[in-house]
C-alpha positions in Angstrom: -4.0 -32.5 -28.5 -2.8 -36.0 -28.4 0.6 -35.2 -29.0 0.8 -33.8 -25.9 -0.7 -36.0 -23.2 3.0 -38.2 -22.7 3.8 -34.8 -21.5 0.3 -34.2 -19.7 0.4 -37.8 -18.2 4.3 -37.1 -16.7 3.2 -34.2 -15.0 -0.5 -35.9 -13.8 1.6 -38.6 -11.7 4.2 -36.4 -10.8 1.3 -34.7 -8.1 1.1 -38.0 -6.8 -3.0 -38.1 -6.9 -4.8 -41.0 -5.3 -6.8 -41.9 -8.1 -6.9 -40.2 -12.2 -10.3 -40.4 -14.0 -10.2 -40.0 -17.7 -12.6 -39.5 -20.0 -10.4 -40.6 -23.7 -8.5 -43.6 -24.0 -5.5 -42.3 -26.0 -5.4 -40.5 -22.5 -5.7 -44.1 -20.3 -2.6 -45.2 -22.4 -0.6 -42.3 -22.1 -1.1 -42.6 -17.9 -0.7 -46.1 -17.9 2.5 -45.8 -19.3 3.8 -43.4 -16.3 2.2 -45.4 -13.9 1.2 -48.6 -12.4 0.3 -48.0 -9.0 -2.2 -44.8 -9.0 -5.2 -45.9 -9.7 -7.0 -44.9 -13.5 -10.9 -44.7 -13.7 -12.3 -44.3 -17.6 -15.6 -42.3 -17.3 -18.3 -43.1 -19.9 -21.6 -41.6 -17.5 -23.3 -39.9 -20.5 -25.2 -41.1 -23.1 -23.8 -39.1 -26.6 -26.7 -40.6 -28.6 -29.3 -39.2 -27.0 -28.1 -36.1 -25.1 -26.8 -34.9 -28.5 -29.5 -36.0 -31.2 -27.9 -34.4 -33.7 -24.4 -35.9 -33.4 -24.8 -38.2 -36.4 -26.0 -35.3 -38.3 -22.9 -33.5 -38.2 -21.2 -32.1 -41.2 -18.2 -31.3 -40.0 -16.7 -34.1 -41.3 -17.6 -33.0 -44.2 -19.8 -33.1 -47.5 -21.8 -36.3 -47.3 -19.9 -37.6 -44.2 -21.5 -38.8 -41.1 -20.6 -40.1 -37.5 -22.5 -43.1 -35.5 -21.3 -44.8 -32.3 -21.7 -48.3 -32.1 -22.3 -48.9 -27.7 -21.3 -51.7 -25.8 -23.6 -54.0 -23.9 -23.5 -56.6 -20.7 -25.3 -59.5 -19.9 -27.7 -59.2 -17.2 -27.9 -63.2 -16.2 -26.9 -65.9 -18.7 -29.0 -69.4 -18.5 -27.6 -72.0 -20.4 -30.2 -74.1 -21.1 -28.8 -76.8 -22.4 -27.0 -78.2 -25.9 -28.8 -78.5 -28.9 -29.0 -81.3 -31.6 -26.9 -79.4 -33.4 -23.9 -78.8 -31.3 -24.7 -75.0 -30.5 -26.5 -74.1 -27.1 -29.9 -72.7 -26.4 -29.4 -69.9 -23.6 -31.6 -67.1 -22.4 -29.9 -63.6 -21.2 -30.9 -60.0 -21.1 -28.8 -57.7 -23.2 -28.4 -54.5 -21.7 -26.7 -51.2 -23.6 -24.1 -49.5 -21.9 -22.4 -45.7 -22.4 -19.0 -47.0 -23.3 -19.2 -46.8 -27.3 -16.8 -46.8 -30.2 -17.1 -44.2 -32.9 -17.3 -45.4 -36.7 -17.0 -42.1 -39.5 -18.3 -43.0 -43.2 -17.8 -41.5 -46.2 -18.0 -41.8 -49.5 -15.5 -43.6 -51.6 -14.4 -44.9 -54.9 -12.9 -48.2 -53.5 -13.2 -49.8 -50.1 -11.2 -48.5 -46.8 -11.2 -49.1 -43.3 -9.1 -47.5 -40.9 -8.6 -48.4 -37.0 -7.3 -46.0 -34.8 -6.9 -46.6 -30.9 -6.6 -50.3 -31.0 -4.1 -52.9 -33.2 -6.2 -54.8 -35.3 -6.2 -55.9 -38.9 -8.8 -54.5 -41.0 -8.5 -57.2 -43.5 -11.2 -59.1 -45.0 -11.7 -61.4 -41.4 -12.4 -58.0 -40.0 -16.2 -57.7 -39.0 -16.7 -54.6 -40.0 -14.9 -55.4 -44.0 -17.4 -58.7 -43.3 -20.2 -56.3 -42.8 -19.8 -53.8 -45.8 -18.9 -56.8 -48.6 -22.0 -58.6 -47.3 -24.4 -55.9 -47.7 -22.6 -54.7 -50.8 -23.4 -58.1 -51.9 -27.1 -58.2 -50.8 -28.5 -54.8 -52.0 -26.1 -55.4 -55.5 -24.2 -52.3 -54.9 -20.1 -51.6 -55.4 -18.6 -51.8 -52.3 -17.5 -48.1 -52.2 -16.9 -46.8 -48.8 -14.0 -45.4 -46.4 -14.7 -45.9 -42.3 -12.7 -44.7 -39.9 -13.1 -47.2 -36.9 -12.2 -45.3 -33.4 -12.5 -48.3 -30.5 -13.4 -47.1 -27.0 -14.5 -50.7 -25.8 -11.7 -53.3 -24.2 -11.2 -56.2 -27.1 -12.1 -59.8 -26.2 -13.6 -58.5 -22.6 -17.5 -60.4 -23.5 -18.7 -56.1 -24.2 -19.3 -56.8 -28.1 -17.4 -54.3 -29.2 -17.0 -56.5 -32.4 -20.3 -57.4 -33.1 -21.4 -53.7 -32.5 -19.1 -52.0 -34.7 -20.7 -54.9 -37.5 -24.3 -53.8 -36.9 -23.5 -50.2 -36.7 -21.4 -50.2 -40.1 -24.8 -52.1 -41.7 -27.0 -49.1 -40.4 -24.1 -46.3 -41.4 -23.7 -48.2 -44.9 -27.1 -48.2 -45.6 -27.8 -44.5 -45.3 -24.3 -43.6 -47.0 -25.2 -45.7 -50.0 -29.0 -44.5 -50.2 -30.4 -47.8 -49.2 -32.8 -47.2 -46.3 -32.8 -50.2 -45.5 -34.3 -50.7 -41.7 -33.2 -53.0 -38.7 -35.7 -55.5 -39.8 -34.2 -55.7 -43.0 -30.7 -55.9 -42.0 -30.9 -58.5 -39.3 -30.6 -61.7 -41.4 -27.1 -60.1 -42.2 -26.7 -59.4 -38.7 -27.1 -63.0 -37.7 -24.6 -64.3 -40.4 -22.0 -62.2 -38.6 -22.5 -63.8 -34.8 -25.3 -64.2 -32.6 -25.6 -60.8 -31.1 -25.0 -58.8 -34.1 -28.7 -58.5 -34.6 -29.4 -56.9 -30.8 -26.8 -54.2 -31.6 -29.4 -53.3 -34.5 -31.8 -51.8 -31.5 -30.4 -51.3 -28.3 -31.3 -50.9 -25.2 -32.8 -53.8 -23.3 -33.8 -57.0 -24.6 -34.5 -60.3 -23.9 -32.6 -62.7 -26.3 -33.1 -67.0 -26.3 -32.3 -69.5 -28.9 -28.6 -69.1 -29.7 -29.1 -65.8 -29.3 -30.9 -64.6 -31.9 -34.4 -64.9 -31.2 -34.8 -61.3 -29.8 -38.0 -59.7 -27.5 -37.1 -55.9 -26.7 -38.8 -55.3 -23.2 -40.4 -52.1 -22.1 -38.7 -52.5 -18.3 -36.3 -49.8 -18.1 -32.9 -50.6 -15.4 -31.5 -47.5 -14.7 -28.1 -47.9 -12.9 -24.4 -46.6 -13.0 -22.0 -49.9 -13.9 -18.5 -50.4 -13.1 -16.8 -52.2 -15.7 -13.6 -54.1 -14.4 -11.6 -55.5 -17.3 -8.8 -58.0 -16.7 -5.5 -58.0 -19.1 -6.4 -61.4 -20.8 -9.5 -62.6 -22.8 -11.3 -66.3 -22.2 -12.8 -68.2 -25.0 -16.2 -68.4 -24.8 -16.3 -71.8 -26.9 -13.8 -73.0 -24.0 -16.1 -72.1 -21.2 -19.4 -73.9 -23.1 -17.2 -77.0 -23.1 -15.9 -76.8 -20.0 -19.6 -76.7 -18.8 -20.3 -79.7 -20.3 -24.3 -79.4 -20.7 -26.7 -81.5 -21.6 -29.1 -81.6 -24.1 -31.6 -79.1 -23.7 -34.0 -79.4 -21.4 -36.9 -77.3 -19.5 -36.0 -74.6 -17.2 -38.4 -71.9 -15.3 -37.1 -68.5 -16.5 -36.2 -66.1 -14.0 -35.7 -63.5 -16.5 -39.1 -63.1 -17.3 -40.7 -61.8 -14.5 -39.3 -58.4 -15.3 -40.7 -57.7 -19.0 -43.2 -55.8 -18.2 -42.1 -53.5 -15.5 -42.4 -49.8 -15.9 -38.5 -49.4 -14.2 -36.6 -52.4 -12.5 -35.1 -51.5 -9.1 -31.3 -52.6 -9.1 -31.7 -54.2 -5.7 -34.6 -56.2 -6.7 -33.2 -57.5 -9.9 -29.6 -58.4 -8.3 -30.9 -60.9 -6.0 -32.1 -63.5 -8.9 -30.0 -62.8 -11.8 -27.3 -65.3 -12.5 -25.3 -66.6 -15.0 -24.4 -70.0 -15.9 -20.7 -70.0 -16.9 -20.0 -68.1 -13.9 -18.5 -71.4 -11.6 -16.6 -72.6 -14.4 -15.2 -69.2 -15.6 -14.1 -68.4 -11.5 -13.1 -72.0 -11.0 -10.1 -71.2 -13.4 -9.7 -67.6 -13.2 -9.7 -67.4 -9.4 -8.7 -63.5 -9.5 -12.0 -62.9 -10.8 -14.3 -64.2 -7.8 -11.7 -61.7 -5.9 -12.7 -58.8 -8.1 -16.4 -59.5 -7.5 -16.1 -60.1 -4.0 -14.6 -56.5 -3.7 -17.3 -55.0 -6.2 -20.0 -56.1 -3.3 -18.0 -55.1 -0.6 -17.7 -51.9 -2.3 -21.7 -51.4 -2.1 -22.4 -53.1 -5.3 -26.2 -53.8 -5.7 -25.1 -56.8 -7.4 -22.2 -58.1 -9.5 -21.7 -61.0 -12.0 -19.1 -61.9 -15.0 -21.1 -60.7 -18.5 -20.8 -63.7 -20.6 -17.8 -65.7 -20.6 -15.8 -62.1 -19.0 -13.4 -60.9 -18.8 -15.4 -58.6 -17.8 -16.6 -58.6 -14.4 -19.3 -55.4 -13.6 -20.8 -53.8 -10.9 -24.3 -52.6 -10.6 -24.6 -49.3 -8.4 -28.0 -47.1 -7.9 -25.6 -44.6 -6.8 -22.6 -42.8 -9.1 -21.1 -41.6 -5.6 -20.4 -45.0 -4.6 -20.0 -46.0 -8.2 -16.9 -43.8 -8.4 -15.4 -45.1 -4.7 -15.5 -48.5 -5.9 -14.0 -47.9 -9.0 -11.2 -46.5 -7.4 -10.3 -49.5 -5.5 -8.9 -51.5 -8.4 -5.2 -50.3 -10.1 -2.6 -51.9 -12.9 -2.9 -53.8 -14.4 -6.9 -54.0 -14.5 -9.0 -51.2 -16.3 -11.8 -49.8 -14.7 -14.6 -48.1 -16.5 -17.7 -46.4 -15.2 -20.6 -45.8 -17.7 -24.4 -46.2 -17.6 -27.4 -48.1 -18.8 -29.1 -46.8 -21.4 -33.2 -47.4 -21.7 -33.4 -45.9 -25.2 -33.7 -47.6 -28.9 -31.9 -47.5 -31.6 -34.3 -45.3 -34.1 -33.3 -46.0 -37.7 
């Protein structure tokens, strides 16, 4: 029980181990608070969703109640095309679904209430998740009656899209709780309204995405790989890092991205050596501690490694867990190291 781990984490360090891997963050904070030089590894290598199909099924939270996790994702490659007429920026990147998820719980409810446990944020009306429910409430012309508990599992402002997850995720969970049945298709013009990659988190798995975003093409290539997730203790603004790019108006670039659509499976090796991302220089330029993480991820025996988005987060791709694991356990405080796993599948709804 939770109550206990201060207890549990005292008498963890006190056998002096090389390295802790955990598999709950209430657990991560509870160590982290005893330590700062051993080494702790959060393991997210299984996929709930599909190992246990009927996880959102469950009734033990009661009459009417149902579960749904709401996965992270990294960017495989980011090309910044260029800036658009209209101030935003036309990229291309390839979103790909990780294990690391956080856990949303509906139920039914005479008013609206949203609960966050494991993370301090305000679950006011800015919240995405409060954004999500009042705009589909609005949409479908139904009260806005609804309690969610929000669990978070993913690192805030670390470029996973934790946010924008937990959004889609509480429009799918909404719609079933309120009888809408209401598909992906349907729901992706509110997606969009809440950011650009809201609407991807309505499937899953891997897809190509251009415009600002939101012009999605789910690809059949499958890139099966364990992923070491290194997440530094501050967050950079991704409007910053556009701007400090200073692009020009959009012009025409050969995708490298492409090439792999229609492969059956995508070899790690193969797909390292071209895939790149375009806010990469100016990110590292600033945040030098961040090319030194990468460095060590290759020197590690990373296939590849590259800063998703604008980071924080700076991943690893591994074909192998074994070596996954050994490189995770190089990093300690005050970075956090997760290891987790593509995930090929759709979301079904």
């Amino acid at each position: 029980k939770q109550e206990r781990l201060p207890q549990l984490a005292k008498e963890l360090v006190a056998l002096n181990p090389e390295v802790i891997f955990v598999y709950t963050t209430p657990a991560t904070k509870a160590l982290q608070k005893e330590t700062r030089t051993i080494p702790t590894v959060f393991v997210n290598v299984s996929d709930p969703i599909s190992e246990n199909p009927s996880y959102p099924e469950s009734n033990s939270l009661g009459r009417d109640a149902f579960a749904m996790l709401a996965p992270a994702k990294i960017n495989l490659g980011l090309r910044v095309i260029g800036r658009r007429p209209d101030g935003y920026h036309e990229i291309e990147t390839l979103l790909q679904e990780i294990t690391l998820a956080d856990r949303l719980e509906f139920y039914p409810a005479y008013d609206w209430n949203l609960e966050i446990r494991g993370a301090d944020l305000d679950p006011g009306p800015d919240n995405l998740v409060t954004r999500a429910a009042f705009l589909l409430s609005q949409a479908a012309g139904v009260p806005n009656h609804a309690r969610i508990v929000l669990h978070k599992e993913i690192p805030l402002a670390a470029g996973l899209g934790g946010g924008s997850s937990d959004a889609a995720v509480t429009l799918l969970g909404l719609s079933r709780l309120w009888k809408l049945n209401w598909d992906a298709e349907r729901l992706c013009p509110l997606a969009a309204r809440l950011g650009s990659d809201c609407p991807y988190f309505l499937y899953g798995g891997l897809v190509h995405a251009a415009g600002r975003g939101e012009a999605l093409t789910p690809l059949s290539g499958r890139l099966e790989a364990e992923v070491v997730l290194v997440i530094s203790p501050f967050g950079i603004s991704t409007a910053w890092a556009y701007e400090a790019g200073r692009f020009p108006l959009t012009v025409e670039r050969k995708s490298v991205i492409f090439q792999f659509r229609s492969e059956d499976q995508i070899e790690p090796a193969k797909f390292c050596t071209v895939f790149r991302n375009d806010l990469e220089n100016i990110v590292l330029s600033v945040y030098d501690e961040l090319g030194q993480i990468k460095r060590k991820l290759i020197s590690f025996g990373a296939e590849g490694s590259l800063l998703s988005g604008s980071g924080s987060v700076v991943y690893g791709i591994f074909k192998e867990r074994t070596r996954a694991l050994h490189a995770a356990q190089q990093f300690g405080s005050p970075l956090c190291v997760r290891i987790c796993r593509t995930v090929s599948r759709q979301r079904r709804t």
